[in-house]
C-alpha positions as CSV (number, residue, x, y, z in Angstrom):
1,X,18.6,-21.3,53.5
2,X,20.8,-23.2,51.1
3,X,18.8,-25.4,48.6
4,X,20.0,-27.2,45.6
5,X,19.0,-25.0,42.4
6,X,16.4,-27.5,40.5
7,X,14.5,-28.3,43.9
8,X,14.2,-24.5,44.2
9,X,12.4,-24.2,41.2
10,X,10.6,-27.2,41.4
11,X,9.1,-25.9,44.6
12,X,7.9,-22.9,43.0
13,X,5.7,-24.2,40.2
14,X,7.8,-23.9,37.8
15,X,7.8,-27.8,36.5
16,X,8.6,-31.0,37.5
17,X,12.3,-31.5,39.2
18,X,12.9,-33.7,35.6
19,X,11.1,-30.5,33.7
20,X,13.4,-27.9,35.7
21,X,16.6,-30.1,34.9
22,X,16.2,-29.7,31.6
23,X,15.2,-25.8,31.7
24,X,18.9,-25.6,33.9
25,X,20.7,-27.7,31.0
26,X,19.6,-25.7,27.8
27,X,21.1,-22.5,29.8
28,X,17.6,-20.9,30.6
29,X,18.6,-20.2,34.7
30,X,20.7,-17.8,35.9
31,X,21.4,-16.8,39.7
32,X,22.5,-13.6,40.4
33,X,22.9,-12.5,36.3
34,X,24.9,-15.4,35.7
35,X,24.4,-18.6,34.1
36,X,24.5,-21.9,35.6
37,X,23.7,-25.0,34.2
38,X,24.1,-27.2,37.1
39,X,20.8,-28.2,38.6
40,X,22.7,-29.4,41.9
41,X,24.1,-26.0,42.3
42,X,22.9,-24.5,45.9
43,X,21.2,-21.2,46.4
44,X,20.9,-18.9,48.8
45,X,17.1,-18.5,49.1
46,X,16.9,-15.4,51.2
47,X,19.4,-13.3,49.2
48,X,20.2,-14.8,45.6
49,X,18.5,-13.9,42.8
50,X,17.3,-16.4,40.3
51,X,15.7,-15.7,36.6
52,X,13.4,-18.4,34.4
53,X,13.8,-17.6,31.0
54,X,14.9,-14.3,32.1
55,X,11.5,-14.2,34.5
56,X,12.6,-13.7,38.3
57,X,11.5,-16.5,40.8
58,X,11.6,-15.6,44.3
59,X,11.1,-18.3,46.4
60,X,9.4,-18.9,49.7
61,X,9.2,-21.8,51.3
62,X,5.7,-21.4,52.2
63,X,1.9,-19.6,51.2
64,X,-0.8,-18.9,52.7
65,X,-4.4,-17.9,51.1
66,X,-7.6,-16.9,52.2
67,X,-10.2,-18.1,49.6
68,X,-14.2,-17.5,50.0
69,X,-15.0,-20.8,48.5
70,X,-18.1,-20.2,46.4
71,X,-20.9,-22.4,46.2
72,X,-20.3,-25.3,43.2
73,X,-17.0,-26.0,43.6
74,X,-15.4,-28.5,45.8
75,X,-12.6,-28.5,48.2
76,X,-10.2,-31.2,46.5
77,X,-7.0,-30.7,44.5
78,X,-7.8,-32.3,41.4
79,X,-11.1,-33.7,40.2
80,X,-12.0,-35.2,36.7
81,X,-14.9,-33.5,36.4
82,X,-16.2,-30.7,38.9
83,X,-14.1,-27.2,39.4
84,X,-11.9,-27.3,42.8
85,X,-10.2,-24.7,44.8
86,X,-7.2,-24.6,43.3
87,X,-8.8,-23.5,39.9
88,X,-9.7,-20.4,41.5
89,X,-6.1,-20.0,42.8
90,X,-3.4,-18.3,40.4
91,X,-0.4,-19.3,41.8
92,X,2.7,-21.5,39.9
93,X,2.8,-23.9,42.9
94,X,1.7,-27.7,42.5
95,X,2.4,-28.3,46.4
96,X,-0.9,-26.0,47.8
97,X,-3.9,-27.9,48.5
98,X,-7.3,-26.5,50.7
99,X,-6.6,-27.2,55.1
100,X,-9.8,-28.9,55.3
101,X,-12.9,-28.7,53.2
102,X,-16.3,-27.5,52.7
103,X,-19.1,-29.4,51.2
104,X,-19.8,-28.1,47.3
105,X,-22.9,-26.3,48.1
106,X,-20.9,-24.6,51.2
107,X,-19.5,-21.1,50.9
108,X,-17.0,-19.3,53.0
109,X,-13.8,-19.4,54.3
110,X,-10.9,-21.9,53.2
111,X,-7.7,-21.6,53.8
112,X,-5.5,-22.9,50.7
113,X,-1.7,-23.6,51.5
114,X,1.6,-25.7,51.3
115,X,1.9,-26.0,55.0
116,X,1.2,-29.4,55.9
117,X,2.3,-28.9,59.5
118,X,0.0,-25.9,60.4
119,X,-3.0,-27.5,58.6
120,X,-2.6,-30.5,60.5
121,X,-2.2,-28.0,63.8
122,X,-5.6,-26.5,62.9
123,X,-7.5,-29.7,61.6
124,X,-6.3,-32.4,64.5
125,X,-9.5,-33.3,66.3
126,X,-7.3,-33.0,69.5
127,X,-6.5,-29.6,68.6
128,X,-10.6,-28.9,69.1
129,X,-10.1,-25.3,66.7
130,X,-12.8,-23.2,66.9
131,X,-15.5,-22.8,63.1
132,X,-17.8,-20.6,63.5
133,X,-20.5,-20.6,60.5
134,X,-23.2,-18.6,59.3
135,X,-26.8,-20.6,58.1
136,X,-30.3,-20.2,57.2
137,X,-32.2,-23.1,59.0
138,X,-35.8,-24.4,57.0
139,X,-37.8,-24.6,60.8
140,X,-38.0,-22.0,64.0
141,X,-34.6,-22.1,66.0
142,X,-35.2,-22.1,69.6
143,X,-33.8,-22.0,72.9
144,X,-34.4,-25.7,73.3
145,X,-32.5,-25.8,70.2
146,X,-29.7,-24.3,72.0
147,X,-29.5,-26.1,75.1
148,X,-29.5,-29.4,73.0
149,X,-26.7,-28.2,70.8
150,X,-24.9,-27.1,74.0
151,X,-25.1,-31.0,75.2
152,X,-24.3,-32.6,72.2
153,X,-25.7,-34.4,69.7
154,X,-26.3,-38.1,68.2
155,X,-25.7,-37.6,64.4
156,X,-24.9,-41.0,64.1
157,X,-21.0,-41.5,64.9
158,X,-19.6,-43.6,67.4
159,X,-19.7,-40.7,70.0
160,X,-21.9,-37.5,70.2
161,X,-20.6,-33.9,69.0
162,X,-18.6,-32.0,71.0
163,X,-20.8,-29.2,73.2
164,X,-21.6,-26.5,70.2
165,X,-22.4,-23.0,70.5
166,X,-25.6,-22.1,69.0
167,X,-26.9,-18.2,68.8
168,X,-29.8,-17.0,66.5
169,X,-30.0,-14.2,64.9
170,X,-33.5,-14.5,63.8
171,X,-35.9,-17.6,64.7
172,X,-39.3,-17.9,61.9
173,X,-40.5,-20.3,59.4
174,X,-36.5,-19.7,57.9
175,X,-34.3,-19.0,60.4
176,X,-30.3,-17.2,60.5
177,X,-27.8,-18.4,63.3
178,X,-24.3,-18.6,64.1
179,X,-22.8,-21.4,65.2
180,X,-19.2,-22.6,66.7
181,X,-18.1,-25.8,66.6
182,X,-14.6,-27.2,67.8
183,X,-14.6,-30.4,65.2
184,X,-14.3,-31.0,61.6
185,X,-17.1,-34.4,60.7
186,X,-18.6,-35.2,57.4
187,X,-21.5,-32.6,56.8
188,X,-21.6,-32.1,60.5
189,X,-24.0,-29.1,60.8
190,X,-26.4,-30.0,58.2
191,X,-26.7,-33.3,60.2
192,X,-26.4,-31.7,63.6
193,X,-29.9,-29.7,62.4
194,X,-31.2,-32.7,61.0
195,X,-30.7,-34.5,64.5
196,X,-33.0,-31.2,65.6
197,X,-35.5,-31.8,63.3
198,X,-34.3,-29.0,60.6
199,X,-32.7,-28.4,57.4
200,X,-30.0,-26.3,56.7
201,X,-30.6,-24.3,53.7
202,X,-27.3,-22.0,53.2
203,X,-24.2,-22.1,54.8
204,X,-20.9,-20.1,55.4
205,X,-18.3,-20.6,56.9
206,X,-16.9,-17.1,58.8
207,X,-13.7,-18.2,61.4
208,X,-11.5,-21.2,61.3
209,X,-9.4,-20.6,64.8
210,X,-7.9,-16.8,64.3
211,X,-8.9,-16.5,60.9
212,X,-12.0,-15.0,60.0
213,X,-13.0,-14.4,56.3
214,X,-12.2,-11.0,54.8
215,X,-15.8,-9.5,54.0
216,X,-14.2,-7.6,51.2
217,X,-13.6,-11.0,49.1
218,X,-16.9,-12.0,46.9
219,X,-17.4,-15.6,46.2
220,X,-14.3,-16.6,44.2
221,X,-12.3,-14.1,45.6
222,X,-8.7,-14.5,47.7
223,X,-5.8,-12.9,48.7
224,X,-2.8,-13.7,50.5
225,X,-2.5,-13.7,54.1
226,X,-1.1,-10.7,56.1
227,X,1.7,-11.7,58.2
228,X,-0.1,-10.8,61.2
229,X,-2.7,-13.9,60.4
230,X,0.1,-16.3,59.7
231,X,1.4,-15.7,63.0
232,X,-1.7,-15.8,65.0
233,X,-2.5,-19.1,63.3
Protein backbone atom coordinates (compact mmCIF):
# COMPACT_ATOMS: atom_id res chain seq x y z
CA UNK A 1 0.00 0.00 0.00
CA UNK A 2 1.22 3.26 -1.15
CA UNK A 3 0.85 6.20 1.43
CA UNK A 4 2.16 9.62 1.40
CA UNK A 5 5.40 9.66 3.86
CA UNK A 6 4.14 12.26 6.71
CA UNK A 7 0.61 10.37 6.98
CA UNK A 8 2.70 7.19 7.52
CA UNK A 9 4.26 8.50 10.38
CA UNK A 10 1.60 10.36 11.69
CA UNK A 11 -0.33 7.17 11.87
CA UNK A 12 2.24 5.53 13.92
CA UNK A 13 2.44 7.79 16.88
CA UNK A 14 5.12 9.45 16.01
CA UNK A 15 3.56 13.22 16.11
CA UNK A 16 1.15 15.22 14.68
CA UNK A 17 0.99 15.35 10.63
CA UNK A 18 2.30 19.28 11.33
CA UNK A 19 4.90 17.64 14.02
CA UNK A 20 6.09 14.82 11.33
CA UNK A 21 6.43 17.65 8.53
CA UNK A 22 8.79 19.23 10.32
CA UNK A 23 10.81 16.03 11.49
CA UNK A 24 10.81 15.26 7.31
CA UNK A 25 12.13 18.92 6.61
CA UNK A 26 15.21 19.16 9.14
CA UNK A 27 16.34 15.71 7.27
CA UNK A 28 15.53 13.43 10.26
CA UNK A 29 13.54 10.49 7.73
CA UNK A 30 14.99 8.37 5.61
CA UNK A 31 13.27 5.42 3.50
CA UNK A 32 15.26 2.71 2.55
CA UNK A 33 18.91 4.47 3.92
CA UNK A 34 18.17 7.44 2.11
CA UNK A 35 17.13 10.77 2.92
CA UNK A 36 13.99 12.43 1.88
CA UNK A 37 12.76 15.47 2.87
CA UNK A 38 9.51 15.47 1.12
CA UNK A 39 6.62 14.78 3.41
CA UNK A 40 4.34 14.00 0.23
CA UNK A 41 6.75 11.41 -0.92
CA UNK A 42 4.74 7.82 -1.09
CA UNK A 43 5.88 4.67 0.52
CA UNK A 44 5.50 1.41 0.05
CA UNK A 45 4.18 0.22 3.46
CA UNK A 46 4.62 -3.47 3.05
CA UNK A 47 8.25 -3.47 1.82
CA UNK A 48 10.04 0.06 2.41
CA UNK A 49 11.90 0.71 5.16
CA UNK A 50 11.60 3.99 6.98
CA UNK A 51 13.99 5.38 10.04
CA UNK A 52 12.93 8.37 12.73
CA UNK A 53 15.90 9.89 13.85
CA UNK A 54 17.68 6.80 12.75
CA UNK A 55 14.77 4.67 14.81
CA UNK A 56 12.93 2.19 12.39
CA UNK A 57 9.05 2.58 12.03
CA UNK A 58 7.27 -0.14 10.69
CA UNK A 59 3.96 0.49 9.95
CA UNK A 60 0.72 -1.33 10.20
CA UNK A 61 -2.30 -0.08 9.44
CA UNK A 62 -4.04 -1.61 12.29
CA UNK A 63 -3.58 -3.12 16.25
CA UNK A 64 -5.15 -5.07 18.19
CA UNK A 65 -4.72 -5.61 22.25
CA UNK A 66 -6.10 -7.60 24.78
CA UNK A 67 -6.00 -5.63 28.06
CA UNK A 68 -7.38 -7.12 31.65
CA UNK A 69 -8.71 -3.83 32.61
CA UNK A 70 -8.08 -3.58 36.39
CA UNK A 71 -10.34 -2.32 38.83
CA UNK A 72 -9.86 1.91 39.23
CA UNK A 73 -9.36 2.81 35.99
CA UNK A 74 -11.88 3.76 33.36
CA UNK A 75 -12.41 2.81 29.87
CA UNK A 76 -12.07 6.36 28.10
CA UNK A 77 -9.27 7.83 26.12
CA UNK A 78 -8.40 10.78 27.92
CA UNK A 79 -9.68 11.95 31.33
CA UNK A 80 -8.58 15.08 33.41
CA UNK A 81 -8.39 13.34 36.25
CA UNK A 82 -8.78 9.46 36.72
CA UNK A 83 -6.11 6.84 34.90
CA UNK A 84 -7.78 5.31 31.53
CA UNK A 85 -6.83 2.40 29.45
CA UNK A 86 -4.65 3.80 27.29
CA UNK A 87 -2.24 4.73 30.22
CA UNK A 88 -1.72 1.11 30.72
CA UNK A 89 -0.97 0.76 26.95
CA UNK A 90 2.72 1.37 25.64
CA UNK A 91 2.18 1.91 22.27
CA UNK A 92 3.23 5.36 19.99
CA UNK A 93 -0.22 5.42 18.45
CA UNK A 94 -2.74 8.41 19.24
CA UNK A 95 -5.52 6.64 16.97
CA UNK A 96 -6.29 3.38 19.66
CA UNK A 97 -9.04 3.80 21.89
CA UNK A 98 -10.93 0.74 24.23
CA UNK A 99 -14.08 -1.23 21.73
CA UNK A 100 -16.49 -0.66 24.43
CA UNK A 101 -16.10 -0.11 28.09
CA UNK A 102 -16.25 -1.45 31.45
CA UNK A 103 -17.50 0.42 34.52
CA UNK A 104 -14.26 1.69 36.87
CA UNK A 105 -14.77 -0.81 39.52
CA UNK A 106 -15.11 -3.59 36.59
CA UNK A 107 -12.17 -5.89 35.74
CA UNK A 108 -11.57 -8.07 32.80
CA UNK A 109 -11.40 -8.15 29.34
CA UNK A 110 -11.10 -5.03 26.96
CA UNK A 111 -10.13 -5.03 23.77
CA UNK A 112 -8.00 -1.70 22.96
CA UNK A 113 -7.59 -0.96 19.02
CA UNK A 114 -7.56 1.43 16.00
CA UNK A 115 -10.19 -0.51 14.17
CA UNK A 116 -13.25 1.43 14.12
CA UNK A 117 -14.97 -0.89 11.67
CA UNK A 118 -14.53 -4.23 13.66
CA UNK A 119 -15.39 -2.39 17.00
CA UNK A 120 -18.41 -1.24 15.57
CA UNK A 121 -18.98 -5.06 14.16
CA UNK A 122 -18.70 -6.33 17.69
CA UNK A 123 -20.47 -3.42 19.65
CA UNK A 124 -23.73 -2.88 17.11
CA UNK A 125 -26.75 -3.85 19.25
CA UNK A 126 -27.87 -5.63 15.99
CA UNK A 127 -24.87 -7.59 15.94
CA UNK A 128 -26.28 -9.15 19.57
CA UNK A 129 -22.19 -10.43 20.36
CA UNK A 130 -22.02 -12.64 22.95
CA UNK A 131 -20.16 -11.18 26.97
CA UNK A 132 -19.90 -13.55 29.15
CA UNK A 133 -18.82 -12.24 32.79
CA UNK A 134 -17.73 -13.60 35.98
CA UNK A 135 -19.53 -12.02 39.50
CA UNK A 136 -19.96 -12.40 43.14
CA UNK A 137 -23.70 -11.65 43.85
CA UNK A 138 -24.51 -10.17 47.77
CA UNK A 139 -27.97 -12.70 48.00
CA UNK A 140 -28.56 -16.68 47.20
CA UNK A 141 -28.74 -17.15 43.29
CA UNK A 142 -31.37 -19.44 42.34
CA UNK A 143 -33.10 -21.29 39.72
CA UNK A 144 -35.98 -18.74 39.75
CA UNK A 145 -33.17 -16.38 39.26
CA UNK A 146 -32.43 -18.17 36.13
CA UNK A 147 -35.60 -18.60 34.59
CA UNK A 148 -36.27 -14.78 35.05
CA UNK A 149 -32.96 -13.79 33.58
CA UNK A 150 -33.79 -16.29 30.76
CA UNK A 151 -37.14 -14.07 30.03
CA UNK A 152 -35.80 -10.77 30.40
CA UNK A 153 -35.74 -8.17 32.51
CA UNK A 154 -37.24 -4.50 33.31
CA UNK A 155 -34.12 -2.53 34.29
CA UNK A 156 -35.72 0.49 33.41
CA UNK A 157 -35.15 1.06 29.56
CA UNK A 158 -37.73 1.47 27.01
CA UNK A 159 -37.64 -2.32 26.31
CA UNK A 160 -36.63 -5.32 28.58
CA UNK A 161 -33.06 -7.15 28.25
CA UNK A 162 -32.44 -9.49 25.80
CA UNK A 163 -33.05 -13.39 27.12
CA UNK A 164 -29.57 -13.81 29.36
CA UNK A 165 -27.91 -16.85 30.26
CA UNK A 166 -27.51 -17.25 33.82
CA UNK A 167 -25.37 -20.39 35.49
CA UNK A 168 -24.15 -20.50 39.17
CA UNK A 169 -21.37 -21.71 40.28
CA UNK A 170 -22.08 -21.44 43.85
CA UNK A 171 -25.47 -20.08 45.35
CA UNK A 172 -25.04 -18.81 49.54
CA UNK A 173 -25.29 -15.62 51.48
CA UNK A 174 -22.43 -14.41 48.51
CA UNK A 175 -22.85 -16.11 45.54
CA UNK A 176 -20.38 -16.75 42.06
CA UNK A 177 -22.03 -17.05 38.55
CA UNK A 178 -21.42 -16.71 34.98
CA UNK A 179 -23.37 -14.92 32.90
CA UNK A 180 -23.84 -14.19 28.91
CA UNK A 181 -25.39 -11.52 27.67
CA UNK A 182 -25.85 -10.47 23.89
CA UNK A 183 -26.04 -6.47 24.64
CA UNK A 184 -23.87 -3.74 25.73
CA UNK A 185 -26.38 -1.09 28.39
CA UNK A 186 -25.16 1.25 30.96
CA UNK A 187 -24.19 -0.99 34.11
CA UNK A 188 -26.48 -3.55 32.74
CA UNK A 189 -25.65 -6.58 35.07
CA UNK A 190 -25.39 -4.73 38.15
CA UNK A 191 -28.87 -3.45 37.38
CA UNK A 192 -30.13 -6.76 35.90
CA UNK A 193 -29.32 -8.15 39.73
CA UNK A 194 -30.79 -5.28 41.21
CA UNK A 195 -34.11 -5.91 39.11
CA UNK A 196 -33.62 -9.52 41.07
CA UNK A 197 -33.41 -8.18 44.26
CA UNK A 198 -29.30 -8.49 44.47
CA UNK A 199 -26.13 -6.71 44.41
CA UNK A 200 -23.30 -7.41 42.47
CA UNK A 201 -20.23 -7.22 44.42
CA UNK A 202 -17.26 -8.11 41.84
CA UNK A 203 -17.28 -8.35 38.30
CA UNK A 204 -15.18 -9.62 35.28
CA UNK A 205 -15.54 -9.65 32.28
CA UNK A 206 -14.11 -13.26 30.56
CA UNK A 207 -15.39 -13.34 26.47
CA UNK A 208 -16.47 -10.55 24.20
CA UNK A 209 -17.64 -12.75 21.02
CA UNK A 210 -14.40 -15.08 20.21
CA UNK A 211 -12.18 -13.46 22.47
CA UNK A 212 -11.77 -14.68 25.79
CA UNK A 213 -9.24 -13.10 28.27
CA UNK A 214 -5.80 -14.62 28.50
CA UNK A 215 -5.68 -16.03 32.17
CA UNK A 216 -1.95 -15.51 32.04
CA UNK A 217 -2.45 -11.45 32.04
CA UNK A 218 -2.79 -9.99 35.83
CA UNK A 219 -4.80 -6.84 36.20
CA UNK A 220 -2.91 -4.31 34.17
CA UNK A 221 -1.49 -6.69 32.00
CA UNK A 222 -1.89 -6.93 27.88
CA UNK A 223 -0.51 -8.30 24.97
CA UNK A 224 -1.09 -8.18 21.39
CA UNK A 225 -3.47 -10.33 19.71
CA UNK A 226 -2.38 -13.56 17.86
CA UNK A 227 -3.46 -13.47 14.44
CA UNK A 228 -5.58 -16.41 14.85
CA UNK A 229 -7.99 -14.03 17.29
CA UNK A 230 -7.95 -11.15 14.85
CA UNK A 231 -9.37 -13.45 12.34
CA UNK A 232 -11.97 -15.16 14.35
CA UNK A 233 -13.12 -11.68 15.47
Amino acid sequence: MKIRLDKYLADMGCGTRSQVKQEISKGRVTVNGTTVKRPEYKVDSASDQVCLAGEPVSYAKFEYYMLNKPAGVVSATKDPVEKTVLDLIDSRRADLFPAGRLDKDTEGLLLITNDGELAHRLLSPKKHVDKVYYACIEGRVTDEDIALFDAGLDIGDDKPTLPAVLEIIRSDEKSEILLTIKEGRFHQVKRMFHAVGKEVLYLKRLQMGSLRLDERLSPGEYRELTEEEVNAL
